[in-house]
C-alpha positions in Angstrom: -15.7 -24.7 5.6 -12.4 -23.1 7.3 -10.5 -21.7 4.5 -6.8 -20.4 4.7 -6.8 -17.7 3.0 -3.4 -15.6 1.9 -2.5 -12.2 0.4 0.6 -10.9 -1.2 1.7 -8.2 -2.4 0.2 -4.8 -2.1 -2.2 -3.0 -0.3 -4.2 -2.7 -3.3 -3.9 -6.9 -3.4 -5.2 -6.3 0.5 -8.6 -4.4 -0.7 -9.1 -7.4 -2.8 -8.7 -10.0 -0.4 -11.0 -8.6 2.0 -13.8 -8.0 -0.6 -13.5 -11.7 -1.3 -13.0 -12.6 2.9 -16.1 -10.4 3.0 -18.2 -12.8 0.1 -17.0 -16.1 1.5 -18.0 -14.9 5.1 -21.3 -14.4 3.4 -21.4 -17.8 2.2 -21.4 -19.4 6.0 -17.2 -19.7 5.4 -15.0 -19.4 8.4 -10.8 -18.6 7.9 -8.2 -19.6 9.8 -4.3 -19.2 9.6 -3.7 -22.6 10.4 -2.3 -25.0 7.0 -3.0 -27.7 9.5 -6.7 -27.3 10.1 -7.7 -25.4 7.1 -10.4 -27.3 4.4 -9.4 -25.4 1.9 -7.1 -22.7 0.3 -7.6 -19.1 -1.2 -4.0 -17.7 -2.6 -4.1 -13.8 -3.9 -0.7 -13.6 -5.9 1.2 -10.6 -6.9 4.1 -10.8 -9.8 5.3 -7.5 -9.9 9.2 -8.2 -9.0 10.7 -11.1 -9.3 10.5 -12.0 -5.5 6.9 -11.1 -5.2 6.3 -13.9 -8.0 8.9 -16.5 -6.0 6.9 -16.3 -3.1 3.7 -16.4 -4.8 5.0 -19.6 -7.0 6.3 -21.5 -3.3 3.3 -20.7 -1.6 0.6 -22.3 -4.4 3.2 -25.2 -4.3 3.6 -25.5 -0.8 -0.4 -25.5 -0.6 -0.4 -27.4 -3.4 0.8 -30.7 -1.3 -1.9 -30.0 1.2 -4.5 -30.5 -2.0 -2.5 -33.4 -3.9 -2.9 -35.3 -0.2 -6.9 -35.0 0.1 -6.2 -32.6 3.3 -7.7 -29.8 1.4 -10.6 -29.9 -1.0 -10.0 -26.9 -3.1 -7.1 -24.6 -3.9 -7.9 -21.3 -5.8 -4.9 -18.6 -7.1 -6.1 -15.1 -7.8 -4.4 -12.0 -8.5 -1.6 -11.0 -10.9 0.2 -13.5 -11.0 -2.7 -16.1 -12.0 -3.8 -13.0 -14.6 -0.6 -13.2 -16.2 0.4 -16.9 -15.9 -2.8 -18.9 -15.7 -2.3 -21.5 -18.6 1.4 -21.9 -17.2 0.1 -22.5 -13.6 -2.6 -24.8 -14.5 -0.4 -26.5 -16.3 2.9 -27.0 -14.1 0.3 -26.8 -10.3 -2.5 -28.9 -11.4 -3.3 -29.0 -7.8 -4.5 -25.7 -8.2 -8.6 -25.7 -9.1 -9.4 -22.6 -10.0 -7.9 -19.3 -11.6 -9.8 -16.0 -11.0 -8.2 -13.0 -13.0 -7.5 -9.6 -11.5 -11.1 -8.7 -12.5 -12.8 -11.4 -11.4 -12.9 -11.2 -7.6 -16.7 -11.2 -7.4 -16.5 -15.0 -8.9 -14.8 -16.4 -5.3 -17.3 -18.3 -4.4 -19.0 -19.6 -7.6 -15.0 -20.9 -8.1 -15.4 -22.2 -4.8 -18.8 -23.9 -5.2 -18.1 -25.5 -8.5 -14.8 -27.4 -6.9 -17.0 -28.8 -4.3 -19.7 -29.8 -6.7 -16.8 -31.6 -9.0 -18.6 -29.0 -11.8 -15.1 -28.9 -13.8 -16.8 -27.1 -17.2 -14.6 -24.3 -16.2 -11.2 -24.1 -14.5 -10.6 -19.7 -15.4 -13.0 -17.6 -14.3 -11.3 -14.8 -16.2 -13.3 -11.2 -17.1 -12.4 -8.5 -19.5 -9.7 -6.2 -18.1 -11.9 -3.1 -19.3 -14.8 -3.9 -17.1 -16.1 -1.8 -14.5 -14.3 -2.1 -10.8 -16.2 -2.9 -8.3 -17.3 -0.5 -5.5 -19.4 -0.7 -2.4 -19.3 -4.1 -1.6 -18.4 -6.2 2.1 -15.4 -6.4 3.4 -14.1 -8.6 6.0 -11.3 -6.4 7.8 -7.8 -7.8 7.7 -5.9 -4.3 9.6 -7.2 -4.4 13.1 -10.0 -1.8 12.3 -8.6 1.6 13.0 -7.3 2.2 9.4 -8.4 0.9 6.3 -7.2 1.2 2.3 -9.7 2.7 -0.2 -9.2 1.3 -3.5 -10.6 4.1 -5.9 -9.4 2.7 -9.1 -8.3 0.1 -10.8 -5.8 0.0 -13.7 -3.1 2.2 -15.2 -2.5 4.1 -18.4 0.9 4.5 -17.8 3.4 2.9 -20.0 6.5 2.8 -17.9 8.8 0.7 -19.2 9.7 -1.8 -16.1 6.1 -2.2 -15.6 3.4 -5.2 -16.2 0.9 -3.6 -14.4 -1.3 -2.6 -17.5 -1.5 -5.9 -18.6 -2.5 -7.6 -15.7 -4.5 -5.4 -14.9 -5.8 -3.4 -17.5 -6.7 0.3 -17.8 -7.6 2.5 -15.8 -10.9 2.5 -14.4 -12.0 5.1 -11.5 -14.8 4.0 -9.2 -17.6 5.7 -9.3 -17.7 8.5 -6.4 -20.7 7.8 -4.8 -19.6 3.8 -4.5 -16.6 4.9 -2.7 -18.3 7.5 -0.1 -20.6 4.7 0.8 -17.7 2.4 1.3 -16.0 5.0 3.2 -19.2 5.4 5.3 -20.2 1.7 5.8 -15.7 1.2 7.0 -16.4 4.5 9.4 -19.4 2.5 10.4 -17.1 -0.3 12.0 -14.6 2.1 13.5 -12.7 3.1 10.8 -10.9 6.6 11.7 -8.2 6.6 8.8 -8.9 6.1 5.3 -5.7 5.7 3.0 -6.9 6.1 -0.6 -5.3 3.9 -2.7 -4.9 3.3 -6.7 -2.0 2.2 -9.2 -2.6 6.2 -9.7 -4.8 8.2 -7.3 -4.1 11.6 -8.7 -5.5 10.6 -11.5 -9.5 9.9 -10.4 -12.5 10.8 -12.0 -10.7 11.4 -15.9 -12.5 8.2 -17.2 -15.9 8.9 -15.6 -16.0 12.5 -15.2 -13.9 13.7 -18.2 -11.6 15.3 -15.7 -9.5 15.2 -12.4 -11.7 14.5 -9.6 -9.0 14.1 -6.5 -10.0 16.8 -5.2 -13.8 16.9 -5.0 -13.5 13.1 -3.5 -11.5 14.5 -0.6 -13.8 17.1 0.0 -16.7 14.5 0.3 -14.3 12.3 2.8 -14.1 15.1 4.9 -17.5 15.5 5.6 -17.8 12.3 6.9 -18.3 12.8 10.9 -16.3 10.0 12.2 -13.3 10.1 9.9 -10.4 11.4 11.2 -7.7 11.2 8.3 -7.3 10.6 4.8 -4.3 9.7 3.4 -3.1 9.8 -0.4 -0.8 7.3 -1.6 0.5 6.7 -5.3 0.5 10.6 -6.9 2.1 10.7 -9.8 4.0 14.1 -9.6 2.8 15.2 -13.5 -0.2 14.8 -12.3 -0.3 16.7 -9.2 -2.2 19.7 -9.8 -2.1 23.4 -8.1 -6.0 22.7 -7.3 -5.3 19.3 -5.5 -2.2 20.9 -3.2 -5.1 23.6 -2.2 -7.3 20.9 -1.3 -5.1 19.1 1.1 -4.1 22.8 2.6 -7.7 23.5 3.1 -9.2 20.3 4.8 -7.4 19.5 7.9 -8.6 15.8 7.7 -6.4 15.3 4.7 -3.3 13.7 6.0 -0.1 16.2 5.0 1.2 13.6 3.5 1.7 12.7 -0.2 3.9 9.2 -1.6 5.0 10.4 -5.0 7.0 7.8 -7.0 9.9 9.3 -8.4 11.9 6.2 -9.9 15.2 8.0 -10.2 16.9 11.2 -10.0 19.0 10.8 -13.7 17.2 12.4 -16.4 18.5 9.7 -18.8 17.1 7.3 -16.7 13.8 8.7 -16.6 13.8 9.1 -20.1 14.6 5.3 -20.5 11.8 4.1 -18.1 9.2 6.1 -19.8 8.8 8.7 -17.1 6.2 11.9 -17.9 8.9 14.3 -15.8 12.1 15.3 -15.9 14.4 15.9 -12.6 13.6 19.8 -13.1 10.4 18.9 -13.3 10.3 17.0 -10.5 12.2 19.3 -8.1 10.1 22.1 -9.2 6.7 20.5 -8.2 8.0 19.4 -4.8 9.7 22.9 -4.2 6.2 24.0 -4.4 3.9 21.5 -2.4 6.3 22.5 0.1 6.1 26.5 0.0 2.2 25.7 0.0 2.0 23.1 2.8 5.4 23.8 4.8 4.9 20.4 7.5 4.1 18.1 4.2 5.7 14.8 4.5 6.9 13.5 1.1 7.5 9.7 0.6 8.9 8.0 -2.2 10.5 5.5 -4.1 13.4 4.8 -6.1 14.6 2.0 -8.6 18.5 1.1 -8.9 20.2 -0.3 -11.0 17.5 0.3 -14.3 19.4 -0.9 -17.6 21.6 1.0 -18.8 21.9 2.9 -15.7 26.0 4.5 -15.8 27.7 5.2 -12.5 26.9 9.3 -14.0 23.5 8.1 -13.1 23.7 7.1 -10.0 25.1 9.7 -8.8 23.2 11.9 -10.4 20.2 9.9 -8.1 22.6 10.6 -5.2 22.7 13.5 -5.3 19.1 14.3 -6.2 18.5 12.4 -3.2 20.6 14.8 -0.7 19.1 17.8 -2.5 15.3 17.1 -1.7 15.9 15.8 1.2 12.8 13.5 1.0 11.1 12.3 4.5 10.3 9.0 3.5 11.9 6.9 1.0 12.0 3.2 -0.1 14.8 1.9 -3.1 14.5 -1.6 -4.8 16.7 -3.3 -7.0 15.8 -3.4 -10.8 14.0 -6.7 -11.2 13.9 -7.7 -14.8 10.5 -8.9 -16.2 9.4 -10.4 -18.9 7.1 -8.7 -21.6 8.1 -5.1 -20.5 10.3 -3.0 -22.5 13.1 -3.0 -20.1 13.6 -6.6 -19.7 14.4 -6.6 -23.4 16.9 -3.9 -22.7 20.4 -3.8 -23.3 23.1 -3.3 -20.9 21.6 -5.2 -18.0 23.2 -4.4 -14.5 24.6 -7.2 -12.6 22.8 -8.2 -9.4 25.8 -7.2 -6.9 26.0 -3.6 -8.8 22.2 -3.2 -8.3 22.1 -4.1 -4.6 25.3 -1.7 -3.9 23.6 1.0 -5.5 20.4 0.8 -3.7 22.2 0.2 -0.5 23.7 3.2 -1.5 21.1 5.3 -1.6 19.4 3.7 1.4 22.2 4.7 3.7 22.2 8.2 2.8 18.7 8.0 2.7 19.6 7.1 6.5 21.5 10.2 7.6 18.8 12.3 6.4 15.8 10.4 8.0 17.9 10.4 11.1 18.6 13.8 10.9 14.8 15.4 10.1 13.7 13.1 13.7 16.4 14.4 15.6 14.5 17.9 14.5 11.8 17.3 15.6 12.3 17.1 19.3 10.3 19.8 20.9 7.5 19.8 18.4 3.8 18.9 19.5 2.2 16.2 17.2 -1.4 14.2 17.0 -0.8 10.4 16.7 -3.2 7.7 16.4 -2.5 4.3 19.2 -1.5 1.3 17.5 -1.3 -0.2 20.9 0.8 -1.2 23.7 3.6 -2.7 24.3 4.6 -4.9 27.3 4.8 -3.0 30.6 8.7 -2.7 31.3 9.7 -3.5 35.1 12.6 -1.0 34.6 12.0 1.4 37.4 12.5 3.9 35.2 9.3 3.3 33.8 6.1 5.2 35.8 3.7 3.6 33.4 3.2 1.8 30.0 4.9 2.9 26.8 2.2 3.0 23.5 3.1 2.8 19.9 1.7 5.5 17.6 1.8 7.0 14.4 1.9 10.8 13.6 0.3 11.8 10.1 4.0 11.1 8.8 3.5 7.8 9.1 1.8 5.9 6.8 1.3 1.5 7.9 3.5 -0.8 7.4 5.7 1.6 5.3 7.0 4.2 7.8 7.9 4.6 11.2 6.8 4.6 14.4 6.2 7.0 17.7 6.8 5.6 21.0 4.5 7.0 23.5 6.5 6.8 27.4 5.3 6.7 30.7 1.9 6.8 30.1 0.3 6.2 33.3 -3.2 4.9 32.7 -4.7 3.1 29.8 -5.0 4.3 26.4 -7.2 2.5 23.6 -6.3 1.6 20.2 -7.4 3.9 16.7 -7.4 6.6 20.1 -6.1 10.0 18.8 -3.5 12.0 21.3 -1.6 15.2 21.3 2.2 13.8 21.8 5.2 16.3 22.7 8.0 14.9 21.1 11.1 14.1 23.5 13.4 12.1 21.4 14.1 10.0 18.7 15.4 6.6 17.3 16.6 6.2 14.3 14.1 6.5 12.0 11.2 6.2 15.0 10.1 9.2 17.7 9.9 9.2 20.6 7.7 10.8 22.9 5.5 12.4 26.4 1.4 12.2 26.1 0.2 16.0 26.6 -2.5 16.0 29.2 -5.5 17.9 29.7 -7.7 18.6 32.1 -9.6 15.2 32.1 -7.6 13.2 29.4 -7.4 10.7 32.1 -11.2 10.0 32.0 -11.5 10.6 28.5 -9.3 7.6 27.8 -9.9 5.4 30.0 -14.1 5.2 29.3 
């Protein structure tokens, strides 16, 4: 059967999808992205802002016709969304077939099978949200091979305020280790050369299993696989960043410099009111340090505007935090108000047009300072993995092809890029380069391949 088959949300949604691509494929299935052709429909939903459940509610509706016509002969939602709203999407879609819960991935294609046998004894395949993640199991790969996320736990025990996540997903579970080396392995195996380890938490691994932080021990094991070029940490709380983890990633040269640390917001007061572990102090102090330890670190985060309650003190208060650290990488989002959190019942609400002025804000000073750090770095010698190439320019300028990379600043999807120039013979993709930066672009580089001796040959075999 040809199955359309769509994910939203986060890369930790992504990891998800592919394990159940990978068990359909199994099956005999094919995919297609085609609404037209498809047989039937697979929808992995996310609800963690309000947009993210909009477009998950328009796409089960707009597949939804496909299944009321007869075109399609099934239609099952997974994810968050159909965690936290299955009776009311059963209800309102009844299009839909199937619900699978955020731990019941491994049921895809039982739901699947028991459409197309009419067995209708159960429409929810719906497990606890204690139970064990799973670990070491087939993917089909959906990020062109080169790179690939880890998911090395599921869950959170947080209790931030804004945040559904522990009920839609329960709490926190770490894989166990030796699952996720062999995943590692078997993803190497197919060409994988960057592993971004992922989790709602990753600094957090191994206190579940092991009784304490494991991080650390896991990146060691990483590194000794062969083939793998980088790791990459996304998601560290900074609490929980310990002096032992910023030793590790000093000490293996496979680990990615690179750490995404959700901050939230730069006003105490607002910290305080989303349930945040660290104060501003805090915060500053702990990044103060990863960056006397590791002086080329590339810090990433995010920031919320607009929280309830948030006073124009606040913001600039976020502001200001903002210009002092100086961050490499950072993303802001409007407050979204959600139901059953501790926020949404909040008083003091912020008005839409107040929440999107703040966080536009932020991003345009965020702006001078991103523009600023990759002006700085003209001159510098970097590595950089190929993403791939971009159309040959008949500029006469141009003595060759220009190649889009990304340095070990540069997480997917999330950060920039590296243009590679006048590269005059052929270069292949997940390909890892020495790069002399020349200029830059905004927030993207821009730069000259280094050559050796036989680079030529070496590329082009």
């Amino acid at each position: 059967m040809k199955i359309l088959f769509v994910s939203l949300g986060c890369d930790k949604n992504r990891v998800d999808s592919e394990v159940m691509l990978g068990m359909l494929s199994q099956r005999g299935h094919e995919f297609t992205d085609d609404e037209e052709i498809a047989e039937a429909a697979v929808v992995n939903t996310c609800c963690f802002i309000g947009d993210a459940k909009e477009e998950s509610i328009n796409t089960i509706i707009e597949l939804g016709e496909y299944r009321k016509s007869g075109k399609y002969k099934a239609l099952i939602v997974t994810g968050c969304l159909a965690e936290r709203y299955r009776d009311e999407v059963l209800k309102e879609i009844p299009e839909v077939d199937r619900i699978l819960g955020t731990s019941s991935v491994e049921h895809i294609v039982e739901a699947l099978d028991s459409v197309l046998e009419e067995n209708n004894d159960t429409k929810m395949y719906l497990d606890s949200l204690e139970k064990k993640p799973y670990g070491n199991l087939k993917r089909v790969q959906t990020t062109g091979g080169q790179y690939n996320y880890l998911k090395i736990a599921e869950g959170c025990n947080k209790n931030c305020t804004y945040c559904v996540i522990p009920k839609v997903r329960g709490r926190y579970r770490s894989v166990p280790m030796e699952e996720i080396i062999e995943s590692a392995k078997a993803l190497v195996e197919l060409g994988t050369t960057e592993i971004i380890l992922v989790a709602q938490e990753t600094t957090l691994y191994g206190v579940d299993l092991y009784k304490e932080k494991k991080l650390p021990e896991l990146l060691r094991r990483l590194s000794d696989i062969e083939e793998l070029k980088w790791i990459r940490i996304m998601y560290c709380y900074p609490e929980e960043i310990t002096d032992e983890l910023i030793a590790t990633i000093k000490e293996l040269p496979k680990v990615c410099n690179y750490l995404d640390i959700p901050i939230q917001s730069g006003s105490d007061h607002i910290l305080k009111q989303m349930g945040r572990a660290t104060s501003r102090k805090e915060i500053t102090e702990r990044i103060k340090q990863i960056r006397e330890a590791i002086p080329d670190i590339c810090i990433r985060t995010t920031l919320i505007a607009g929280f309830p309650g948030e006073t124009e003190e606040d913001h600039e208060e976020t502001m200001s935090f903002v210009k002092e650290m100086k961050f490499d990488r950072l993303g802001c989002f409007s407050y979204s108000q959600e139901e059953e959190t501790v926020a949404g019942e909040m008083p003091d609400q912020i008005p839409e047009e107040v929440k999107e002025k703040r966080r536009d804000d932020i991003m345009e000073l965020q702006q001078e300072i991103a523009f600023e750090a990759a002006r700085n770095r003209i001159g510098q010698i970097v590595s950089a993995v190929i993403e791939g190439r971009i159309a040959d320019d008949d500029d006469d300028d141009y003595d060759g092809s220009t190649y889009v990379a990304r340095t070990y600043m540069d997480a997917p999807d999330v950060d920039g890029y590296l243009f590679i120039m006048n590269v005059p013979y052929d270069l292949m993709s997940g390909q890892f380069v020495e790069v002399l930066i020349t200029g830059s672009n905004d927030y993207d580089l821009i730069g000259e391949l280094m050559e050796g001796e036989d680079d030529e040959d070496e590329f082009t075999e």
